[in-house]
C-alpha positions in Angstrom: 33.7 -40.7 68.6 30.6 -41.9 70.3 27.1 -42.0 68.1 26.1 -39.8 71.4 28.9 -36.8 71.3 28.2 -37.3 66.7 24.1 -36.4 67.3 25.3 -33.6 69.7 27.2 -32.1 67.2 25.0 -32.4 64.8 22.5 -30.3 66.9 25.1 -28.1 67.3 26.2 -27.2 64.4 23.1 -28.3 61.9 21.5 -24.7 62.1 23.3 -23.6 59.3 23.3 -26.2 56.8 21.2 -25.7 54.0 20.5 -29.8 53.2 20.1 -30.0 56.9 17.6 -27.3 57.2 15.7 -28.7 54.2 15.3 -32.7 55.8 14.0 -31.1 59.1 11.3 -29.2 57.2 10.8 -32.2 54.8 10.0 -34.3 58.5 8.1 -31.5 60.1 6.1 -32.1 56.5 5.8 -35.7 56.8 4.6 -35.4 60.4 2.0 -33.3 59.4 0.4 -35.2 56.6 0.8 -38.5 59.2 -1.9 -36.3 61.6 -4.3 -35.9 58.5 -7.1 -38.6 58.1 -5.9 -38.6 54.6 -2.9 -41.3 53.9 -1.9 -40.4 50.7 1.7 -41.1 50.6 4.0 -42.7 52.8 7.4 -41.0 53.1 9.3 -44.2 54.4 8.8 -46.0 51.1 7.8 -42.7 49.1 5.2 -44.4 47.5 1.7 -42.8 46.4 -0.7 -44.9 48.4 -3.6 -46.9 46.4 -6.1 -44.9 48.4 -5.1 -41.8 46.5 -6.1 -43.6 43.2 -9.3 -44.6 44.5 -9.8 -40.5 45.4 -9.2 -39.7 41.9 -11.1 -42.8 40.7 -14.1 -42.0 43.1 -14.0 -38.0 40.9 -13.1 -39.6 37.6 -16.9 -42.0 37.6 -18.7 -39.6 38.6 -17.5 -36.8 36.0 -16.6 -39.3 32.9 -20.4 -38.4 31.5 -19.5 -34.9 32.1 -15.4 -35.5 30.6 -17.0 -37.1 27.2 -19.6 -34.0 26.7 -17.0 -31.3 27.4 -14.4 -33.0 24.8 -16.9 -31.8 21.9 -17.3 -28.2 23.7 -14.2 -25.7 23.1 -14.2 -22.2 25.1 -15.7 -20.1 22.5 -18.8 -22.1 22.7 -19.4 -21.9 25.7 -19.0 -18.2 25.6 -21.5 -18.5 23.4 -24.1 -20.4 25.0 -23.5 -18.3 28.0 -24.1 -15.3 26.3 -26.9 -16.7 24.0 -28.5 -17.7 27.3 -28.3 -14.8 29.2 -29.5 -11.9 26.6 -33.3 -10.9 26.5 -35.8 -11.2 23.7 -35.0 -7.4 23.2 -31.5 -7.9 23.1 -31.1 -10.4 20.7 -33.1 -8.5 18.2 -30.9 -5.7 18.9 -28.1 -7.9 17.7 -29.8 -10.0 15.0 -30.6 -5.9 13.8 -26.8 -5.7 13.4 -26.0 -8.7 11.7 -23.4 -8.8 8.6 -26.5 -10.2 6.6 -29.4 -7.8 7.8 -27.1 -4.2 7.7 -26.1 -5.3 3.9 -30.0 -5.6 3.1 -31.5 -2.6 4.8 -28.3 -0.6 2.7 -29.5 -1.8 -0.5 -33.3 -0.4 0.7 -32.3 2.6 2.6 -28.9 3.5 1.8 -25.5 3.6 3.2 -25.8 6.4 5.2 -28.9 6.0 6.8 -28.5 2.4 8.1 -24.9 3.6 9.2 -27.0 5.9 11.4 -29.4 3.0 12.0 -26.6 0.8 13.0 -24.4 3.1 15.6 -27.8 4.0 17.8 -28.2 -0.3 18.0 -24.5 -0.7 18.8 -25.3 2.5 21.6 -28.6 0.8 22.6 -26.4 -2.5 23.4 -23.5 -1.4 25.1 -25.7 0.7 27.3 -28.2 -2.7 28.1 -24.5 -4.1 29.5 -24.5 -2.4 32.7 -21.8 -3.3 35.1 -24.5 -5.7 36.8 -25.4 -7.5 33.7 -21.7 -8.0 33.1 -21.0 -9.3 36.2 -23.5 -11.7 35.7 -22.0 -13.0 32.5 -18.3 -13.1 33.4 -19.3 -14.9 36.4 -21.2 -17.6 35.2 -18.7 -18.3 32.1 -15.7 -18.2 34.9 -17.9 -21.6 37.0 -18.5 -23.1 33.9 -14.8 -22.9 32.2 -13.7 -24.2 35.5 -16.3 -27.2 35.7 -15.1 -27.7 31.8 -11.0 -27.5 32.5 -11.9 -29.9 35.5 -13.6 -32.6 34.2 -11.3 -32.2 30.9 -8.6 -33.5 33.4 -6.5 -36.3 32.4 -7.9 -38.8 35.4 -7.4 -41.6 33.1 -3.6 -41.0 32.4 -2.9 -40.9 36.4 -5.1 -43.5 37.1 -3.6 -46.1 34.5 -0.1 -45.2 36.5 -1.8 -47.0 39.8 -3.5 -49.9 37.8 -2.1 -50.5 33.7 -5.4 -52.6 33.1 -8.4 -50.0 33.7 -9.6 -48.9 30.7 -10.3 -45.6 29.9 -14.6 -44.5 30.6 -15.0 -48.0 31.6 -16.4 -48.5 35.4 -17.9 -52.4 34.7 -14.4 -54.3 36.3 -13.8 -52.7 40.1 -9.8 -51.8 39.4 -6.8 -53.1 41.5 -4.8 -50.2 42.5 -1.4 -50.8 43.8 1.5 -47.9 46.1 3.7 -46.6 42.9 6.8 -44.3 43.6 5.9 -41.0 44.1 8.3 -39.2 41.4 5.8 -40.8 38.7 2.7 -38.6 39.4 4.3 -35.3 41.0 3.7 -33.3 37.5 -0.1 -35.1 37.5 -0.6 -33.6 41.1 0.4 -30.2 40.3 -2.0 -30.3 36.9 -4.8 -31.3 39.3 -3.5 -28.8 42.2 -3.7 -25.5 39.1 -7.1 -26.7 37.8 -8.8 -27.5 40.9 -7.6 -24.7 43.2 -8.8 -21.9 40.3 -12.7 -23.3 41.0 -14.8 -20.8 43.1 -15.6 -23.8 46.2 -17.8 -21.0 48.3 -20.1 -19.8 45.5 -23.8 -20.8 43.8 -23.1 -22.8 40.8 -26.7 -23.2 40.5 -26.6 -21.0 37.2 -24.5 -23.2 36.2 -26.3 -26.4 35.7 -29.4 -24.4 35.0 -27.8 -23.5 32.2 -26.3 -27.2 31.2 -29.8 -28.4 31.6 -31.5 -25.5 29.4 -28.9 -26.1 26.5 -28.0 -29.7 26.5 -31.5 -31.3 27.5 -29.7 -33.3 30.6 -27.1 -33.1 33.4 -24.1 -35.4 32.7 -23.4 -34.8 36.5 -25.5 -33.5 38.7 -25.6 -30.5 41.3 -25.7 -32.4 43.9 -22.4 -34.9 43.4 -20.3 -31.2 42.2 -21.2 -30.0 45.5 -19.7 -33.0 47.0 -16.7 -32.8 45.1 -16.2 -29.0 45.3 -16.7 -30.0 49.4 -13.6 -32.3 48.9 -11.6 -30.5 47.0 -11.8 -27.3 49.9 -10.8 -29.9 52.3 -7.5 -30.9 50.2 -6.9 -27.3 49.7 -7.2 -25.5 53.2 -5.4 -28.9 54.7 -3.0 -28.2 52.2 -2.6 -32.0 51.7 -1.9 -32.2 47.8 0.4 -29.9 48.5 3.0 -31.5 51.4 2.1 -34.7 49.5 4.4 -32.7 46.4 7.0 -31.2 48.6 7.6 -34.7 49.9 7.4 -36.3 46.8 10.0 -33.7 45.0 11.7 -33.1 48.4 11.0 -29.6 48.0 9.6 -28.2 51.1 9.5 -24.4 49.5 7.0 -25.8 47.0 3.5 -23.6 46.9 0.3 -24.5 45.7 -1.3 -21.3 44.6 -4.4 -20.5 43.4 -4.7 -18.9 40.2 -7.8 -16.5 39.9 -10.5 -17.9 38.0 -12.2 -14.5 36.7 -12.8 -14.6 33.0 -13.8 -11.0 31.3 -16.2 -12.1 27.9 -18.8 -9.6 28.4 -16.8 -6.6 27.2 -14.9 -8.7 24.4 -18.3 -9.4 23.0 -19.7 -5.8 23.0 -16.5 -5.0 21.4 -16.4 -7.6 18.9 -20.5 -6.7 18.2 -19.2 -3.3 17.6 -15.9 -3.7 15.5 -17.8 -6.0 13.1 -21.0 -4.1 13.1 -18.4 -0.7 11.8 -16.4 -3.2 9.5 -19.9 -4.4 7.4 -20.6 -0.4 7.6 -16.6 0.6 6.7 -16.8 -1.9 3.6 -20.2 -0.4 2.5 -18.5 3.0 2.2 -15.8 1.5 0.9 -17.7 0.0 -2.0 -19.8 3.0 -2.3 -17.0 5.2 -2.7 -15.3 2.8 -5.1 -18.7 2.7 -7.1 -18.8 6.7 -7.3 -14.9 6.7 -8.2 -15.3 4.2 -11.5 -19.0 5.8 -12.2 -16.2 9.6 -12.5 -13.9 8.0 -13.7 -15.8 7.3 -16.2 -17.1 10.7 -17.1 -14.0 12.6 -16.8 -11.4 10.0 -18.4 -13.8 7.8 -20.1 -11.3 5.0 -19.5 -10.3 3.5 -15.9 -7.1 2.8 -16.7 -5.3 5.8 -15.8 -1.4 5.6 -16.3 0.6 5.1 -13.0 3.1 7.3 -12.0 6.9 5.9 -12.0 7.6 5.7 -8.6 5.0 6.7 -5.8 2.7 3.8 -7.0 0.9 1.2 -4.8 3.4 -1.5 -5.8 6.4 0.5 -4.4 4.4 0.8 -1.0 3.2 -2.6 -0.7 7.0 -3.1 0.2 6.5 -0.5 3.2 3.8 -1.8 4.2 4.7 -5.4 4.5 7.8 -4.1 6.8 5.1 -1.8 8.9 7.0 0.8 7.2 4.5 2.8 6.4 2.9 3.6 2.9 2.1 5.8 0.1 -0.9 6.8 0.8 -2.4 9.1 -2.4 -1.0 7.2 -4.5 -4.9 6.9 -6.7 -5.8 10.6 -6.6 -1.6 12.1 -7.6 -2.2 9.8 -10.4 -5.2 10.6 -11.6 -4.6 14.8 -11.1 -1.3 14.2 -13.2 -3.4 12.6 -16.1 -6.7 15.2 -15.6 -3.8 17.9 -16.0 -1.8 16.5 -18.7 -4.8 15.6 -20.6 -7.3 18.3 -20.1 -6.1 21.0 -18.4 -3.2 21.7 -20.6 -5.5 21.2 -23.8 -9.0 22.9 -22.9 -8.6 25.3 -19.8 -5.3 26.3 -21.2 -7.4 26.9 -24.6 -10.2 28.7 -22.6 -7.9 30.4 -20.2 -6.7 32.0 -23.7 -9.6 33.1 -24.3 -10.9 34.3 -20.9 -7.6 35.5 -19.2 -5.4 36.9 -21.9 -8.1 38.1 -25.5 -11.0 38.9 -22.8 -11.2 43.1 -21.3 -11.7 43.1 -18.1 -13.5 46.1 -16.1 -10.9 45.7 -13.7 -8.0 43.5 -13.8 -7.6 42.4 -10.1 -11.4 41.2 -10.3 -9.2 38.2 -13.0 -6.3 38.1 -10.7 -8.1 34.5 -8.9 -9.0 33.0 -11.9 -5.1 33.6 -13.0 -3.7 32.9 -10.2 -5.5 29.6 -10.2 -4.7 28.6 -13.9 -0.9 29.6 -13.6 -0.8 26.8 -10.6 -2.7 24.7 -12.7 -0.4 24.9 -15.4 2.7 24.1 -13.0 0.7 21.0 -11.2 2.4 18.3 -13.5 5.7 19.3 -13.4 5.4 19.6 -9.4 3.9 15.9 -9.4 6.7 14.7 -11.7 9.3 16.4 -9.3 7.8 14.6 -6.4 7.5 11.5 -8.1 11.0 11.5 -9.3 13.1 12.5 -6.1 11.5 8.8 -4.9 13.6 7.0 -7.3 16.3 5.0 -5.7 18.9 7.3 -7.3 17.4 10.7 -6.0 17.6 12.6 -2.2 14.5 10.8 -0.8 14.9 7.4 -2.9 18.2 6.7 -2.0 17.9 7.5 2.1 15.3 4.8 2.0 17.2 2.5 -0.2 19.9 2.8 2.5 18.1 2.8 5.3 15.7 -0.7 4.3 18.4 -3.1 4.9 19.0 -1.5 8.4 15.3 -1.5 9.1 14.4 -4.7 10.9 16.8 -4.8 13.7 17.7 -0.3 13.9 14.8 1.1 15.3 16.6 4.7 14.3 16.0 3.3 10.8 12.7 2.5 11.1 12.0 5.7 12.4 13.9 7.2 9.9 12.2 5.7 6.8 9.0 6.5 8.4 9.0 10.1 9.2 10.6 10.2 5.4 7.8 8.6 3.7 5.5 10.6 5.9 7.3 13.8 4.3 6.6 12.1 0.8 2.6 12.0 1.4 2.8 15.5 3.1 4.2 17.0 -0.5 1.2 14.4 -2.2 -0.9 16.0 0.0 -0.4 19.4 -0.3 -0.1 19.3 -4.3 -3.6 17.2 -4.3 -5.2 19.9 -2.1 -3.7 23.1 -3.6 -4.5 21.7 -6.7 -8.3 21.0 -5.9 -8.4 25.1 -4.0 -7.1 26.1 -7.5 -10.0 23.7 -9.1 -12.2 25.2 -7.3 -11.3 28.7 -7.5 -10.8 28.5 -11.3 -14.5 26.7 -11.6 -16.1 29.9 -8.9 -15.0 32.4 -11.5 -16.1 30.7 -14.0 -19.4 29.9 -12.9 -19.4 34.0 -12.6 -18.1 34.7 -16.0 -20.8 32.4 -17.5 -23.5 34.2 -15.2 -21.6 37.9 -16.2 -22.3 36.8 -20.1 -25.8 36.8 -20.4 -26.4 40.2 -18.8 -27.2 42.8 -20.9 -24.9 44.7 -19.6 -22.3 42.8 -18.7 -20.0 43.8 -15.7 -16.6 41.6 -15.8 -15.9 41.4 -19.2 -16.2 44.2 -21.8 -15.8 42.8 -25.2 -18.1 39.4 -25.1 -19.0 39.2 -28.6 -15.1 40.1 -30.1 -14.2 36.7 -28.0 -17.2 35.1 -28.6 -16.6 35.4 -32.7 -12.8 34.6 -32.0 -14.1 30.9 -30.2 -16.3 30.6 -33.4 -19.6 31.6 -31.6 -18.9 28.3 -29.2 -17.5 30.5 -26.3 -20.5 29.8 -23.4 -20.7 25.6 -24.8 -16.8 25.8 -24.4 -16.6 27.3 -20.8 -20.2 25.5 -19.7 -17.8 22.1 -20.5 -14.7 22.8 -18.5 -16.9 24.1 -15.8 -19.0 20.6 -15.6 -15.3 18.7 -16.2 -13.6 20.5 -13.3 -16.4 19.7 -11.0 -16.7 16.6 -11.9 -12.6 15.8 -11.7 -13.4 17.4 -8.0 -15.9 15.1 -7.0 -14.2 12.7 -7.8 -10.8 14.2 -5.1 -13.4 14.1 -2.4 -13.6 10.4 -2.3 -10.3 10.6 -1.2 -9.6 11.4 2.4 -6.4 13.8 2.0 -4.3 15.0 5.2 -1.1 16.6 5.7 0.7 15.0 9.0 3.9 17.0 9.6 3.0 20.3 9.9 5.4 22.9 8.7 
């Protein structure tokens, strides 16, 4: 067959083939980037072309000063310095007001609770000096600068070297002798240069941005000036599209797209929020070790010891396995402890003694008028036995124990598991809670009538209890020293409850 009748077949019949379709677009791509001034690459030989070293070289001498100063400067100082640069005199004393340092002093003069006030109005006073304008402002400028950083941080060096293996990296004294290398070897550079230098805002003011280079480093290791003639090059390259045909040549892919990533960076808003989360932390950790203070301080009075016995199973060493699993956790683990001991050690021994006294030897006017105060003591009375109950259906060989013993090997990969174990532990705290807070109503209501029966004994008529000197002998004339006790112990043991924040999650 003639080569005349082959080519007419081949125009025939070529519409459909994908390899065919894909050289025609490859040539319409070749004969485009022939039309540019730019001579880049030449398809016949597919070699890079020396002149598009000496583009890169031209960049790479100009920014080197610029290169060796951004090396030493990571992003989170230059959020920073933009920041730092951008607040007013009245909004860095706002924040120095709120530093870790200064909220820990002015607690020791004023107290906790007043600089906690102190410190939430500065934190409001802040955020509300960040309007939307402000924030703008910030974002903006630390976008131009992170994209002046990223571009200068670019690897010129490396591509260079592939044109000419003698240059020498920062080194402009010997002029360099770039010579055409095969395309394949720089495609990946190309696209690293096409992803950083398509991101930077060409059509903006970037004179923030060396105002602010010049404010915090003393000099300009480039200046305005030769960026703007750079950022005037690189939107030539980018709306010719010439980097890019020069890849789709080069990787003979002709559906290869440069695309330009937005350049926006949010910081403004992280650093409020970071201001405000470690403001509340220093503030959280001054509770924290105010409330520890005030629970060793009761401790103190009520147990005179610290070391208060652990109960067998719901202890903080049992949940520390939860919790590493983002199980969940015992939660009351401190306050069911020390309620068991406060009932096994002085409830059962000196209410129950007084109780004797007061609920069963006293006569009453009127026997509902005691009803409370025995309601409150029989509970009482019951409290450790309920704790114990709890405590003990948690070992591995009771109800709630062993579902979670079962469950825990499952819990990693069976999300039914997790959820399983976690609505169970959830029940556990739920029955904590409820003992810890019926216990402290009972307290409470026990410590009331008491309070009332003290008050009642000094009248000279007395009106709740008839026969005060009979049980007053019987006590051995210590009956208003022995009630004046537990009343100061029991509000004392609840003091010390109300350091502990106690919830039930699962309603009934």
């Amino acid at each position: 067959m003639s080569i005349f009748f082959q080519n007419l077949l081949n125009s025939l019949f070529a519409g459909n083939d994908p390899e065919a379709l894909k050289k025609r677009a490859l040539r319409n791509i070749s004969k485009n980037l022939l039309k540019t001034k730019y001579r880049f690459y030449k398809p016949g030989t597919h070699e890079a072309d020396p002149s598009l070293a000496k583009f890169f070289y031209e960049i790479y001498k100009v920014i080197s000063p610029a290169q060796l100063m951004f090396q030493s400067i990571t992003p989170a100082k230059l959020k920073s310095l933009v920041i730092g640069m951008s607040l007013s005199e009245e909004q860095k004393q706002l924040i120095d007001g709120i530093d870790e340092n200064f909220i820990k002093e002015k607690a020791a003069a004023d107290g906790v609770q007043k600089t906690s006030q102190f410190v939430e109005e500065s934190v409001s006073k802040i955020s509300d000096s960040f309007d939307s304008t402000f924030v703008a402002k910030i974002d903006s400028l630390y976008s131009k600068i992170l994209c002046l950083r990223n571009f200068c941080l670019y690897d010129f060096y490396f591509l260079l070297k592939k044109f000419d293996g003698r240059i020498t990296e920062h080194n402009f004294l010997t002029q360099p002798r770039f010579t055409p290398i095969n395309g394949s070897y720089i495609s990946e550079d190309i696209k690293e240069f096409i992803d950083i230098a398509w991101c930077i805002p060409t059509d903006q003011d970037w004179d923030d941005v060396f105002k602010l280079l010049r404010q915090a480093k003393g000099i300009e290791p480039i200046t305005l000036a030769v960026w703007k003639k750079i950022l005037v090059r690189i939107r030539n390259l980018k709306e010719r599209k010439i980097l890019e045909m020069l890849v789709q040549l080069v990787t003979e892919d002709p559906n290869y797209r440069a695309e330009a990533k937005s350049s926006n960076q949010a910081i403004a808003e992280d650093y409020i929020a970071n201001i405000r989360n470690q403001a509340k932390k220093t503030v959280s950790e001054l509770k924290a070790a105010q409330t520890a203070g005030k629970v060793r301080s009761l401790l103190d009075q009520v147990f005179e010891t610290r070391n208060i016995e652990k109960l067998n199973y719901y202890t903080e060493v049992r949940s520390s396995i939860f919790e590493a699993k983002s199980l969940g956790s015992f939660k009351y683990t401190e306050p069911l402890a020390y309620l068991r001991q406060f009932i096994l050690d002085y409830a059962k021994k000196y209410i129950r003694e007084l109780s004797d006294i007061l609920l069963v030897r006293a006569a009453w006017s009127n026997q509902q008028i005691a009803k409370p105060m025995s309601d409150a003591y029989n509970y009482l009375m019951e409290v450790s036995t309920k704790i114990a109950v709890l405590d003990s259906r948690i070992s591995e060989t009771s109800d709630l124990g062993s579902k979670i013993k079962t469950l825990m090997p499952r819990a990693e990969r069976d999300k039914e598991a997790r959820n399983i174990i976690g609505m169970t532990i959830d029940d556990i705290n739920d029955e904590a809670a409820k003992i810890i807070l019926n216990s402290t109503r009972h307290l409470v209501t026990y410590d009331k009538n008491l309070k009332m029966l003290l008050e009642d004994s000094v009248k000279k008529h007395p009106e709740l209890i008839m026969n005060w000197k009979e049980i007053n002998h019987f006590a051995g004339e210590n009956l208003k020293n022995m009630a004046i006790e537990v009343y100061k112990k029991i509000y004392l043991f609840v003091s010390l409850l109300q350091n502990f924040p106690v919830e039930i999650v699962r309603q009934d």
